[in-house]
BAMAR-58313 format. One line per field, with one value per residue (C-alpha): x negated, y negated, z negated; residue number from 1. Coordinates in Angstrom, 2 decimals, always signed. Each point is the difference from the previous one (the first is absolute). Example, Ala and Ser with C-alpha at 12.3 -4.5 7.8 and 13.67 -1.06 7.14 Angstrom:
// residues 2
x -12.30; -1.37
y +4.50; -3.44
z -7.80; +0.66
n 1; 2
//
This chain:
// residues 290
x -71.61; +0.92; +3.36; -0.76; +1.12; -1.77; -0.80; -1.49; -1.31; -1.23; -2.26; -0.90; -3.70; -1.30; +0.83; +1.95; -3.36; -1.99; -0.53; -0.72; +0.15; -2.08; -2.01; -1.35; -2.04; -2.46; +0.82; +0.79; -3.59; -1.62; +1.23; -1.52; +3.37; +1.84; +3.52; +1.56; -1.71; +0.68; +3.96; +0.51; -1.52; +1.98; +3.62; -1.27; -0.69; +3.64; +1.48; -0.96; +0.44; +3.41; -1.22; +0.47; -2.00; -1.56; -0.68; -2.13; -2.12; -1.08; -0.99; -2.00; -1.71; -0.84; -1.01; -2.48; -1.35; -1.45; -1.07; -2.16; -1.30; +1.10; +1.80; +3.70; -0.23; +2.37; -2.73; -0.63; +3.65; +0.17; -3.10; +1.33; +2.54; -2.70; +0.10; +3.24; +0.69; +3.41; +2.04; -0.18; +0.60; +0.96; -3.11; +1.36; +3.81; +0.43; -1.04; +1.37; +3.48; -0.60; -0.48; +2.83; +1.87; -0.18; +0.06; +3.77; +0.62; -0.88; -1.93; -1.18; -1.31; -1.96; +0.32; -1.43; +2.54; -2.79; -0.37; -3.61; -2.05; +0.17; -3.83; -1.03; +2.36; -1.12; -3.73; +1.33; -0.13; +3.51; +0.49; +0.23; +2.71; +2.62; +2.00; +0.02; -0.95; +1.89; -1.80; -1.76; -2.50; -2.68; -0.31; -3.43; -1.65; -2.63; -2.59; +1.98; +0.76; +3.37; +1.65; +3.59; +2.42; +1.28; +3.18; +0.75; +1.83; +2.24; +2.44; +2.76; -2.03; -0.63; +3.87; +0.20; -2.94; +2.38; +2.39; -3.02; -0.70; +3.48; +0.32; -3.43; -0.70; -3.51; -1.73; +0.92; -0.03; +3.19; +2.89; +2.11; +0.12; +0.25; +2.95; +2.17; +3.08; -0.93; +1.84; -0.67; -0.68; -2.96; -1.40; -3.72; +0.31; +3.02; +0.45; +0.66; -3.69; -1.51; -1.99; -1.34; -2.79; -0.59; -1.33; +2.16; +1.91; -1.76; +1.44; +3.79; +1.42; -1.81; +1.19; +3.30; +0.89; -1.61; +2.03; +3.23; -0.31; -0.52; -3.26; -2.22; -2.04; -2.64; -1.84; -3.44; -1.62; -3.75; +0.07; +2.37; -0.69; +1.55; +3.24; +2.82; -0.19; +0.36; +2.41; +2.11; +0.28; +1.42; +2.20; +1.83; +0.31; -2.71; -2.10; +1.03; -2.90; -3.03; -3.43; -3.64; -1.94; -1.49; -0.31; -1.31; +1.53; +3.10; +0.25; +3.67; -0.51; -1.65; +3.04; +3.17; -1.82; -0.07; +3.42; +1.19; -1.89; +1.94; +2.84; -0.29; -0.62; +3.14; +2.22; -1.49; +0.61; +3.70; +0.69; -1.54; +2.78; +2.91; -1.18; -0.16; +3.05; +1.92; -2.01; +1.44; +3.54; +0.08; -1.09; +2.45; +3.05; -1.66; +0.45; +3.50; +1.44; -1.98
y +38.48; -2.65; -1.43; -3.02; -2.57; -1.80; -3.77; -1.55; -3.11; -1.71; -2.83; -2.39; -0.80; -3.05; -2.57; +2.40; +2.14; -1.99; -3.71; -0.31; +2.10; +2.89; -0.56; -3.22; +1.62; +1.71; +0.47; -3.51; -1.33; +2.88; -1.90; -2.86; -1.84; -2.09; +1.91; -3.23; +0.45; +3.86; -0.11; -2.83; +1.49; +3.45; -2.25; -2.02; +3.12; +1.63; -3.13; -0.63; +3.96; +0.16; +2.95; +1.33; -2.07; +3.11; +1.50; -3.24; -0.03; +3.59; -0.23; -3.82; +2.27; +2.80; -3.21; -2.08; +3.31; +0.85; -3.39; +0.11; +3.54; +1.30; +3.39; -0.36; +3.72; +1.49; +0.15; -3.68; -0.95; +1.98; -1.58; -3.42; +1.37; -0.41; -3.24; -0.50; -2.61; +1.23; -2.12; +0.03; +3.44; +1.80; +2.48; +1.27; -0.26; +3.48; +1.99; -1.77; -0.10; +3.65; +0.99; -2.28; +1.89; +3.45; -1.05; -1.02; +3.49; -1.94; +0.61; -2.93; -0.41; -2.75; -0.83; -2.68; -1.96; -2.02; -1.70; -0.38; +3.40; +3.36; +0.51; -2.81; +0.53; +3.87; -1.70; -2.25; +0.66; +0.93; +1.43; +4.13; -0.83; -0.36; +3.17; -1.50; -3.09; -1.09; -2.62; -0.68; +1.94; +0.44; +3.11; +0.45; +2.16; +3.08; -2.45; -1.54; -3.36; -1.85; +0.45; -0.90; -0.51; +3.56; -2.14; -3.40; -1.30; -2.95; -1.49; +1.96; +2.86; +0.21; +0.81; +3.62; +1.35; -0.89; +2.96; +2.33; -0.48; +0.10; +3.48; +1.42; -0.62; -1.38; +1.43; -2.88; +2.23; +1.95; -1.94; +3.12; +0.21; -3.82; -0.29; +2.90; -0.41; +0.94; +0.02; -2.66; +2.81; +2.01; -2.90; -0.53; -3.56; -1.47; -3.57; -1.28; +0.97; -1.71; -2.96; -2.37; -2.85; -2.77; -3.42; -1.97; -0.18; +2.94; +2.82; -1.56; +3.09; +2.87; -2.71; -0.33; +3.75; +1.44; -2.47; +0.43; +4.43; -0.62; -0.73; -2.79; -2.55; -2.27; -2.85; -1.30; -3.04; -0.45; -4.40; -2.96; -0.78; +3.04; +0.23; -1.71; +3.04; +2.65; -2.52; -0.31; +3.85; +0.54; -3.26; +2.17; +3.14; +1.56; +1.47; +0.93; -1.74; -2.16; -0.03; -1.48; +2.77; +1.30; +3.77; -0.27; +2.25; -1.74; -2.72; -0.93; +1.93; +3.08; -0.34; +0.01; +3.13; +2.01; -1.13; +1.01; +3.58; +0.86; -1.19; +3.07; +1.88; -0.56; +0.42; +2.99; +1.05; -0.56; +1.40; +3.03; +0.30; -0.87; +2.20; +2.78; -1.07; +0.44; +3.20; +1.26; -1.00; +1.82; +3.06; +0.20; -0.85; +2.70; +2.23; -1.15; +1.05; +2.98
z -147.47; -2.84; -0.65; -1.12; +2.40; +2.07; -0.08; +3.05; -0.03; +3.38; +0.49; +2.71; -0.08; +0.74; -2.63; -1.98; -1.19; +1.47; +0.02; +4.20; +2.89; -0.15; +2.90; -1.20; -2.73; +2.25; +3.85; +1.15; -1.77; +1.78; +3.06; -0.95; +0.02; -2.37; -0.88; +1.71; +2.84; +0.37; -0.44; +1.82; +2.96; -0.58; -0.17; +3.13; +1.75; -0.85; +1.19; +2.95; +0.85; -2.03; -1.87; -3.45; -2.53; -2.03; +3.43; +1.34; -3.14; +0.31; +3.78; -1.17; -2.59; +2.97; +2.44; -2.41; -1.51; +3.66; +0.55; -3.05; +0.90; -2.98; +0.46; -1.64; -1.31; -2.87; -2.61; +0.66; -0.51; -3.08; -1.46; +0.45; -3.30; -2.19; -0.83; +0.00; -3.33; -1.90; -2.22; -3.83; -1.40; +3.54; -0.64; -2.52; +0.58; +1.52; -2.77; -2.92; +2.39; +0.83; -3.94; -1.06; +2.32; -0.68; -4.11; +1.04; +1.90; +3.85; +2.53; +1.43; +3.18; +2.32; +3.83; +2.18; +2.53; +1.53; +3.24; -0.90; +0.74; -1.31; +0.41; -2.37; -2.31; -0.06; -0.83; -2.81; -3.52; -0.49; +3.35; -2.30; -1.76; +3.15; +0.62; +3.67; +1.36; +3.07; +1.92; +3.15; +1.40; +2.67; +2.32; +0.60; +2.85; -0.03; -0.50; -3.05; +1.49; -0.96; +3.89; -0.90; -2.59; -1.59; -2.18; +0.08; -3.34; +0.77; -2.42; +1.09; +0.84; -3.69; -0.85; +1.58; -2.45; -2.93; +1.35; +0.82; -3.41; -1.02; +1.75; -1.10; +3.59; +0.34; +3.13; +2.39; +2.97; -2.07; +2.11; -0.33; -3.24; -0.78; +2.05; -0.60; -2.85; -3.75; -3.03; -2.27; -2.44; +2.21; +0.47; -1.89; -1.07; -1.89; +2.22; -3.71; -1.01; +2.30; -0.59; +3.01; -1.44; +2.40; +0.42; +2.85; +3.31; +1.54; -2.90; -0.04; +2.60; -2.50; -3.01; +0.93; +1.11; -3.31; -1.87; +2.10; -0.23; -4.34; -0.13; -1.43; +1.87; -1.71; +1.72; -1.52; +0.67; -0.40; -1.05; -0.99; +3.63; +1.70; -2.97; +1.70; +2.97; -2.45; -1.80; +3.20; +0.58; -3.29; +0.41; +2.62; -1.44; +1.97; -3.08; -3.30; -2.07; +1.19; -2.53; +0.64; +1.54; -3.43; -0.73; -3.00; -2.87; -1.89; +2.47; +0.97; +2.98; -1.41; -2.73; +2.86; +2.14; -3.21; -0.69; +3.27; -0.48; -3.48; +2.30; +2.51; -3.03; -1.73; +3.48; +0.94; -3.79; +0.43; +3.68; -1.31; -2.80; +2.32; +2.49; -2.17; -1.97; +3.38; +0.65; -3.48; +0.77; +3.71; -1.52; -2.64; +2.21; +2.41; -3.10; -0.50; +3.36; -0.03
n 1; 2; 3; 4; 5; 6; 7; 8; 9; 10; 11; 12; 13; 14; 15; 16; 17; 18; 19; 20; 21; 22; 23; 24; 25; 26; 27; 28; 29; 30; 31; 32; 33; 34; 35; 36; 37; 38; 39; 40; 41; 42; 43; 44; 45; 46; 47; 48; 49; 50; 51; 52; 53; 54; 55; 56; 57; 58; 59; 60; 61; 62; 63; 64; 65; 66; 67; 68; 69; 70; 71; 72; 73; 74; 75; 76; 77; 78; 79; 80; 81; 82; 83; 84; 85; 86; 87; 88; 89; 90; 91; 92; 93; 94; 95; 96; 97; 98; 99; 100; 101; 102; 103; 104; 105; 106; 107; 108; 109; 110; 111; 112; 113; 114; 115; 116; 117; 118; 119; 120; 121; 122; 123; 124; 125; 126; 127; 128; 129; 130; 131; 132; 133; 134; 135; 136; 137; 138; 139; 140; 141; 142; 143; 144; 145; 146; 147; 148; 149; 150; 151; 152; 153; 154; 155; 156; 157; 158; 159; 160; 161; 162; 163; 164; 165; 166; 167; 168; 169; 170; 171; 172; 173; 174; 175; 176; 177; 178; 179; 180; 181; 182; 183; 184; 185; 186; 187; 188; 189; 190; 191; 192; 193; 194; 195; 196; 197; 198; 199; 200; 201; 202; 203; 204; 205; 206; 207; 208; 209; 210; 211; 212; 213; 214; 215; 216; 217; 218; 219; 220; 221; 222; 223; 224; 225; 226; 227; 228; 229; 230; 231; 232; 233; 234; 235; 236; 237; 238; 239; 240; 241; 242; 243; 244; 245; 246; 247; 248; 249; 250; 251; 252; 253; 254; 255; 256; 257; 258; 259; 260; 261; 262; 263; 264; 265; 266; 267; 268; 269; 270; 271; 272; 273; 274; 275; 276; 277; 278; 279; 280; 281; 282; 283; 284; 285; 286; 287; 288; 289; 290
//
């Protein structure tokens, strides 16, 4: 196993990688709905049955699929991540990250916090290069119709798969281990190299904790129009740094990631010499008195 430390950097979805919600791209016009027309009918629906947001659109998505007669199966959802649009220079942005990475003795690694679903983003162009994706999810049946919701990714939600990945924790059904104490020192993931990438009000819990435990939080904004939220989150200390959503190589953005990689290089550079500075110094007073 390597010893170069670990860098994880965690992403919402839409409007971070992507410039709209994912389901827009492909299932909604399969509906033959307007995306207006979809989500307002999923947000009427959870109001008037005071019921989880995330949870009403997936059973609207279950409801007008079987009014349409067309079977909401897994290898439907997943297709519906083809055409998926990314912003500028996200297609690339894993690999040159990755590279950069391991250049500066890191290994960097990529997870989805996404209340959007895991299915589509598995279908998507990018969806290889996430170590895990934490999302929602359908469970489907023998016949391989969506019958219920396997996870549903709130807001908060998103917040406890920042310690699973933390701890090295990642099965979600792994409560045990998630839960029980660890030394700062067995656990997988340094808080401080951790890096959450967001786009508004939705990713301020995962934004704020990362940033609170030593990490870095970045907000991205995808038009002049849509600045002043990302503006307002750093305003009050709830990110570190807020760019336009551009990927591209030597950007601003790209620029302060890499920055924040030779970062975790350097720190885990220098524990390593006071830790075995204080290793050397136990063993020779053990010598002394012995």
């Amino acid at each position: 196993m390597s010893d170069m430390p670990i860098f994880a950097v965690m992403y919402d979805f839409d409007r971070t990688l992507s410039p709209k919600d994912m389901q827009e791209y492909q299932f909604i016009p399969s509906l033959g709905m307007k995306a207006s027309d979809f989500w307002g009918e999923a947000n009427a629906f959870g109001d008037k049955n005071e019921m989880d947001k995330i949870l009403s659109y997936m059973y609207i998505m279950i409801k007008k699929s079987k009014e349409m007669n067309i079977p909401l199966t897994r290898d439907r959802v997943v297709k519906c991540g083809e055409s998926i649009e990314f912003f500028k220079g996200v297609e690339s942005w894993f690999t040159r990250i990755n590279e950069f990475g391991i250049k500066n003795g890191v290994i960097v690694e990529h997870y989805v916090l996404s209340s959007g679903l895991v299915e589509i983003i598995e279908g998507s162009k990018i969806g290889k290069f996430f170590k895990k994706i934490y999302a929602s999810e359908f469970l489907y049946d023998e016949n391989g119709y969506a019958v219920f919701p396997k996870s549903a990714v709130n807001y908060t939600s998103k917040t406890q798969f920042v310690y699973r990945i933390n701890k090295g924790v990642l099965n979600v059904s792994n409560d045990w281990d998630l839960n029980r104490s660890t030394p700062d020192n067995d656990k997988r993931v340094r808080f401080k190299n951790m890096l959450y990438i967001g786009d508004g009000m939705s990713d301020v819990p995962c934004m704020k904790m990362v940033k609170a435990y030593g990490g870095s939080s970045i907000a991205v904004y995808n038009s002049e129009s849509n600045r002043h939220l990302v503006e307002d989150l750093l305003n009050h200390g709830r990110v570190d740094f807020m760019f336009p959503a551009d990927y591209s190589e030597n950007t601003d953005f790209d620029v302060t990631v890499k920055n924040l990689i030779k970062k975790a290089a350097i720190e885990d550079s220098l524990i390593r010499e006071h830790d075995g500075q204080i290793a050397d110094a136990s063993q020779k007073q053990y010598s002394i008195f012995y």
